[in-house]
N, C-alpha and C positions, 0 to 999 in steps of 0.2 A: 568383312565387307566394309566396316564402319573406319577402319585403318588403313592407309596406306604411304608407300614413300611420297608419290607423285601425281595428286591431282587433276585431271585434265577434263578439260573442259569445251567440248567443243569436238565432235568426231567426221570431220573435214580431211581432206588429206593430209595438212599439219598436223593434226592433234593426233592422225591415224599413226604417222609414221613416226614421233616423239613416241609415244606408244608402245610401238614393235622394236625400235631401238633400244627402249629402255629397256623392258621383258627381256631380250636378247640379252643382255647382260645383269638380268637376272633382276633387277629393280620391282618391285610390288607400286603397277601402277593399276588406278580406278578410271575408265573414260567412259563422261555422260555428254548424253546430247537431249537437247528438248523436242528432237523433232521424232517423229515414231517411226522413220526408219530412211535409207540413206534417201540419196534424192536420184531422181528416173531422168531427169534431165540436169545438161551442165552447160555454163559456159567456159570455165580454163580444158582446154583442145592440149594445148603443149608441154610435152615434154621438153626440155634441152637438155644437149651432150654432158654438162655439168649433173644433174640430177644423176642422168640413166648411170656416172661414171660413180656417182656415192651410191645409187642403188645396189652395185657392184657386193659391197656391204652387208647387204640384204637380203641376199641370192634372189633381185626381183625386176633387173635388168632384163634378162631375156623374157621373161615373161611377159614384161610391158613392148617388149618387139614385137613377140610372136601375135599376140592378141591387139596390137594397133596397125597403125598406117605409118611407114615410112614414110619423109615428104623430102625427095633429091633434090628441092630447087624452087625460089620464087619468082616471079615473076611482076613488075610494077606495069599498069597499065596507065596510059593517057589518050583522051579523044578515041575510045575506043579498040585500042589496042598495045600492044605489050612492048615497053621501050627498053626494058632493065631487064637480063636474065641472070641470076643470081644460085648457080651451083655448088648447094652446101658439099660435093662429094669429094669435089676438086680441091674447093678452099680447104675443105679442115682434114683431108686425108693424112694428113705428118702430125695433127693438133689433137685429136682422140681418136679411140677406138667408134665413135659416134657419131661420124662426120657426117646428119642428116637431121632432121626437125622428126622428132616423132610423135605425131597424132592419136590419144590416148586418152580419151573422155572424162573426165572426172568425177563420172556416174562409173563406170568402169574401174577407173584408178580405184574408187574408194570400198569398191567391191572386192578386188586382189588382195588390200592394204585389210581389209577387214578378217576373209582367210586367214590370211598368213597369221596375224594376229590371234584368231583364234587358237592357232598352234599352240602358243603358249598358256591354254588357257583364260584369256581375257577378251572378255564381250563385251561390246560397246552395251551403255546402259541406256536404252530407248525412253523417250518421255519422262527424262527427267531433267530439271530444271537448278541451278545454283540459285538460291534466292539472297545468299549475304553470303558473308566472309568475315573470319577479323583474325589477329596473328599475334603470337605471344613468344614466348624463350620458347615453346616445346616445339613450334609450330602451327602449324593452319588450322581453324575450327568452319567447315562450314555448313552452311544448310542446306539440304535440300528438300526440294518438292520432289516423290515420287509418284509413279504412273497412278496410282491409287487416290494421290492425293492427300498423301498423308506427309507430316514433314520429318526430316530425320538430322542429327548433326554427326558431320563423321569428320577425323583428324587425319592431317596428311603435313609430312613436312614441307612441301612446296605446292606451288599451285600453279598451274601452268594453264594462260587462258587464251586458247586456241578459238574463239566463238564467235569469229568474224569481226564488221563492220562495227556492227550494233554491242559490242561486250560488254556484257555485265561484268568483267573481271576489271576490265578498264573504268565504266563506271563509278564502279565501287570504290576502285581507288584513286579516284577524280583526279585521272590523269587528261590531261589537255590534246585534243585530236585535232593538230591543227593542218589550217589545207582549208579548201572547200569543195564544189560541187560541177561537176562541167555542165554546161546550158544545154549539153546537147543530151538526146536522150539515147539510148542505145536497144539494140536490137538482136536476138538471136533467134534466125529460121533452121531448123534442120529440115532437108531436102534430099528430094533424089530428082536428076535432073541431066542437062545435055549441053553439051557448047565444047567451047577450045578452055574456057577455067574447069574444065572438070577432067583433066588429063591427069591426076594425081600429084598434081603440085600446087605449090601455096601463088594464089594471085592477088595483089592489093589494088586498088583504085584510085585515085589523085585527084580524077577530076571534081571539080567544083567545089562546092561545102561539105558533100555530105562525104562522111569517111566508109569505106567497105571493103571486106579481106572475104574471099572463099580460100575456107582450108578444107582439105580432102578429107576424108573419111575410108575406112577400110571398108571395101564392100564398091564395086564399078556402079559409077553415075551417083552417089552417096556425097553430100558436103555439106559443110554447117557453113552459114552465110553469117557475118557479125558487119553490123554498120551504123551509124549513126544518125538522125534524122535533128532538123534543127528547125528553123522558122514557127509557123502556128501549127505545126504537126506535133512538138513539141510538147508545147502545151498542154494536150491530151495525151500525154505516155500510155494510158491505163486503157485507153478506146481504141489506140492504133492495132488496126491487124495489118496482116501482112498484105494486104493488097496495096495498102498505103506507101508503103516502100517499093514492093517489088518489079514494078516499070523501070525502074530506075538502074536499077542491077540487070533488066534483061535489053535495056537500050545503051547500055556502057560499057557491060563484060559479055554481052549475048550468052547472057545464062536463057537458059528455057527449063523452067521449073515444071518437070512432069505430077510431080507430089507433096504437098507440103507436109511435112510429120508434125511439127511441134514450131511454135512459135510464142516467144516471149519479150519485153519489156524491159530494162531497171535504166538507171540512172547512175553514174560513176563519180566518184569521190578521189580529190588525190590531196591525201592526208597521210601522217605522220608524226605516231603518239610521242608529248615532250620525253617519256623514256619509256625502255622498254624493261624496267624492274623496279618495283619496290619492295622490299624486304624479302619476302618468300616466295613473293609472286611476280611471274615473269608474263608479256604480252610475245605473243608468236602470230605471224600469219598476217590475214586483214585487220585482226585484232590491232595488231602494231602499225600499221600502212596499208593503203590503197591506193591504185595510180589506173590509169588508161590502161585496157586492153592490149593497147599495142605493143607489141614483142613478144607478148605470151610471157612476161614473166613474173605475174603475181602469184600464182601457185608453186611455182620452181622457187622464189624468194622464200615462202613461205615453209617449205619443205627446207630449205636451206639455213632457216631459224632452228628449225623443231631439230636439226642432225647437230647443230653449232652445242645448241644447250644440253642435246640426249645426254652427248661423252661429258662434258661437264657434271652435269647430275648424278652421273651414273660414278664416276670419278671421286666426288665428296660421300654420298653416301654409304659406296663401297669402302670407306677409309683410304682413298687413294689419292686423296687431294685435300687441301683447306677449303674453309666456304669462299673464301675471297679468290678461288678461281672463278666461281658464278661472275663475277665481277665483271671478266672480259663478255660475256653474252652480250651486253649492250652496246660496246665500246666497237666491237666487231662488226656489228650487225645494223644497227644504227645510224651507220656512218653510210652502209650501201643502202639502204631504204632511202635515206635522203636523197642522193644521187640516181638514185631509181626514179624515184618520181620528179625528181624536176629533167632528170632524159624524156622520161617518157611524156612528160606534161610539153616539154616542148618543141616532142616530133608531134603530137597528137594535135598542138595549135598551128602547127605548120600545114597536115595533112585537112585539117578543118575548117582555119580560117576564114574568114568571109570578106567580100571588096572585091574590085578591081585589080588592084596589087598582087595581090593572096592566088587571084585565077593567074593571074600571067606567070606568079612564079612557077606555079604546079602543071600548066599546063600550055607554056609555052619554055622558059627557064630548064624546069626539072626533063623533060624530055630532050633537052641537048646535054645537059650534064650528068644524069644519073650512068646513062650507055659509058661516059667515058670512064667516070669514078668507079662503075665497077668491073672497066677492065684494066684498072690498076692493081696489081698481087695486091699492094700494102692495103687498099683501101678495103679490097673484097676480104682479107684477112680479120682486119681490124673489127669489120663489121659480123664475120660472123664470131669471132674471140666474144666481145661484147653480148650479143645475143644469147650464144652457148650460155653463158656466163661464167665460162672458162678462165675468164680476163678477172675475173674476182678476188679479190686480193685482202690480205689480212696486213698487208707493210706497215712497219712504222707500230706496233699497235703491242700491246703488254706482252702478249705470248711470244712474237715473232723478233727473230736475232739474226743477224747477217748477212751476207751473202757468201757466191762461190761461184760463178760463170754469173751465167746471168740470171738464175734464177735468188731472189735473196727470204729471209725469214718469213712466212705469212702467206706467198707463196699458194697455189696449186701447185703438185710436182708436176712438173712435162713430163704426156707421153712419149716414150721412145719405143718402135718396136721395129726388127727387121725380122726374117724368115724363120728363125729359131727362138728371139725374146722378145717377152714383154714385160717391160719394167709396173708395169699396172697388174701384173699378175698376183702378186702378194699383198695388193691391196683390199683385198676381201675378208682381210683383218678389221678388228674392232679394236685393235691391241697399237699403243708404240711401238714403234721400228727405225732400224735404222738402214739407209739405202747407203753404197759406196758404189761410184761406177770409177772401173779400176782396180787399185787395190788397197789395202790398207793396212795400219798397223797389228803386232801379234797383241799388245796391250789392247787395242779396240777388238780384236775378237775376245780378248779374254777377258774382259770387262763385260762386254753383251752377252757372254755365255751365263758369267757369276750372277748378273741381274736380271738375268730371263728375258731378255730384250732381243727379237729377235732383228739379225744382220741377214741382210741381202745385199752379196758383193758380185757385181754387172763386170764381167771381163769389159774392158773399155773397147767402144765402137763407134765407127765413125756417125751413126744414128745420136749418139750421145751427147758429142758436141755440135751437130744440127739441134738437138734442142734444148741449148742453153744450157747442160749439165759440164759441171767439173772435175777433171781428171784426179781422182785418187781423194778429193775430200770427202765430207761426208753429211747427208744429209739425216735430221730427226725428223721422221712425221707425227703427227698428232694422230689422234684415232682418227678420225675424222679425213686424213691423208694430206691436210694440209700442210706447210712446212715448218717445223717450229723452230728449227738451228739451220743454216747456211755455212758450212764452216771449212775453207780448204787444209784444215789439218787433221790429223787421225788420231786426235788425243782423245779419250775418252774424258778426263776432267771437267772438257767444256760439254760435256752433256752430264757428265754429275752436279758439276754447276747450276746448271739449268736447272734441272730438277731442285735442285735443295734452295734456289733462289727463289721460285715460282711454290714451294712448297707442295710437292707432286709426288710420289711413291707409284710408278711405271706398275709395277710389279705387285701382290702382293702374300706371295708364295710364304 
């Protein structure tokens, strides 16, 4: 118990799923939390197509279907009623196999994530506390408080601090959390209730200052209400109940709140730590960034950390890699947090704003332009690409190499699927691969055979080059499915290359 590969700190849905990644491939990892057991209520609601398509991975895809809420569609409202209809099923049906928002509690998630993980043997460690750290040639020393309150020091080669906002891991290593603090305060009611927003799709609200999204809930007449409160109500976060807000939502969205279940408070942060590594120790999650609510994508970021670093980790200390692959985890990941939070900081000042100016844009403005802009293909595309976070891209960046149609190194692969294939079908791998749609050389088979690399070769289809893929080259994925060579030729060299330049062993048969 006092040893392990992989440290973690923090049993959230990051720290849950860096966790069951690692275990999967076999890693000896330890995960504590201080709190005494998961939490009964949540605010991250969303899953995206991105997430559900790397849960693939996990075998825990369907399961977060079967036990959530589909959401087919949003809906923007102004002066009381719905101007923008936005159907995730249309836009993204050619884009993933997950062409919808899926509503998925993170009281729930971290329930499934906790399961699954026990399979492997590993139990989160309840009421226990990191109280320091420090890091030498062998690796991490730290200490802890356990439930008894007694203190223990146990060694781990990396340390991975999954522990929110507030981290002691970041702390510790007085890394700079910069950003600040939105004026506004924020609000989560879960409800059961009545109206035209409770038809099981996502509705957002425009008018005025105050910002407010009903997302559905699995279960008819069921939603969680999230919205923002500003002026001198503000001021008191800690006193408001929900009567304080809730006029406001039943005279704008003609919600009728038959029951209120739970209703809570906090305050949002859009920050982003100056890095996200030092030596042994990595920051994942809110640990690393927090930004507005809006999008749903601080828990999907987050999970999207913890799958980035898993294969890395798992990679070096299986002897399958050098440490200075750890190297790309920040370089990758770093770059879209930034970009994360200043999207989201400045749809959230746009939906929040306050003035004269601010009301006419949202509620004179946006109700003649939003109806047009999303019924343009490119824009209603773009918009859920983005979202999904499908659009997420690793280009330009250490690991990723070329192109080949239009997809190049870095890369999500496109899905392609018609009545008989899906090129996403053999991505439930944890393993490199290599994909050809078309054909390829008898040296690239018998290269991938000698190196245990497994080839999946796509008879070429006209599905293929609809989405961006090139005839007869060949693509490397990463564990992880993203792309790491682009290459329209079939030489195996340029993926021996790769490998012996990147210092990487695929294999280690």
């Amino acid at each position: 118990m006092n040893r392990s590969d992989v440290l973690i700190i923090g049993a959230g849905p990051t720290g849950l799923v860096l966790a069951l990644w690692l275990s999967k491939l076999g890693i000896r990892v330890r995960i504590l939390d201080k709190t005494s057991a998961p939490g009964t209520t949540s605010r991250a609601l969303a899953v995206q197509a991105r997430t559900l398509e790397l849960y693939r991975q996990l075998d825990l895809s369907q399961s977060v279907i079967d036990n959530g809420h589909k959401v087919p569609a949003a809906n923007l409202w102004v002066k009381g009623r719905p101007v923008a209809h936005l159907p995730f099923a249309t836009i993204g049906q050619d884009l993933t196999p997950y062409s919808f928002l899926e509503i998925f509690p993170q009281d729930q998630h971290e329930q499934l994530l906790i399961e699954r993980l026990s399979q492997f043997g590993v139990e989160v460690e309840r009421n226990t506390e990191l109280i320091g750290f420090s890091e030498d040639d062998d690796g991490i020393s730290a200490q802890l408080r356990l439930p008894d309150g007694q203190s223990q020091t146990c060694q781990a080669c990396y340390l991975a601090g999954c522990d929110g906002a507030r981290s002691i891991v970041r702390k510790t290593l007085d890394i700079d959390f910069q950003g600040g603090t939105y004026q506004q305060v924020f609000y989560v009611a879960d409800v059961d209730g009545t109206g035209p927003a409770f038809n099981g799709e996502l509705h957002v609200d425009l008018d005025e200052a105050d910002f407010l999204a009903v997302f559905p809930m699995a279960g008819e007449g069921h939603a969680r209400l999230i919205g923002s409160v500003r002026d001198e109500r503000a001021e008191q976060a800690e006193a408001l109940r929900f009567e304080d807000v809730s006029q406001r939502a039943i005279e704008h969205m003609q919600v009728e709140v038959t029951r209120l279940n739970w209703f809570s408070t906090y305050r949002v942060h859009h920050r982003v730590a100056e890095t996200f590594r030092l030596g042994r120790s990595f920051l994942l999650g809110d640990a690393a960034h927090v930004h507005s609510p809006v999008g749903g994508q601080g828990m999907n970021t987050g999970i999207g950390d913890a799958i980035n670093l898993a294969w890395k980790l798992a990679a070096v200390l299986n002897g399958g890699a050098g440490s200075s692959l750890l190297d790309s985890y920040e370089g990758e990941r770093i770059a879209f947090a930034r970009k994360l939070v200043a999207t989201t900081d400045r749809v959230f000042s746009f939906v929040t704003a306050d003035g004269p100016l601010a009301d006419v844009m949202r509620t004179r403005v946006a109700p003649y332009l939003l109806p047009k802009m999303v019924g343009l293909e490119r824009a209603r595309e773009f918009l859920f690409r983005t979202v999904s976070q499908i659009t997420l891209n690793y280009r330009g960046m250490a690991l990723s190499v070329g192109h080949a149609g239009a997809v190049f190194g870095g890369d999500r692969l496109p899905w392609a699927q018609d009545a008989e294939h899906d090129n996403f079908a053999s991505l439930d791998s944890l393993n490199w691969q290599v994909h050809v749609y078309g054909d390829t050389s008898d040296e690239m088979r018998a290269w991938c055979a000698e190196h245990h690399l497994a080839l999946q070769v796509f008879a070429w289809l006209p599905v293929h080059e609809q989405a961006g893929l090139a005839r007869n080259g060949f693509y490397l994925l990463r564990p992880d499915t993203y792309v790491a060579i682009a290459d329209l030729s079939s030489d195996p060299k340029v993926i021996e290359r790769y490998f012996r330049d990147h210092g990487i062993r695929p294999y280690l048969g």
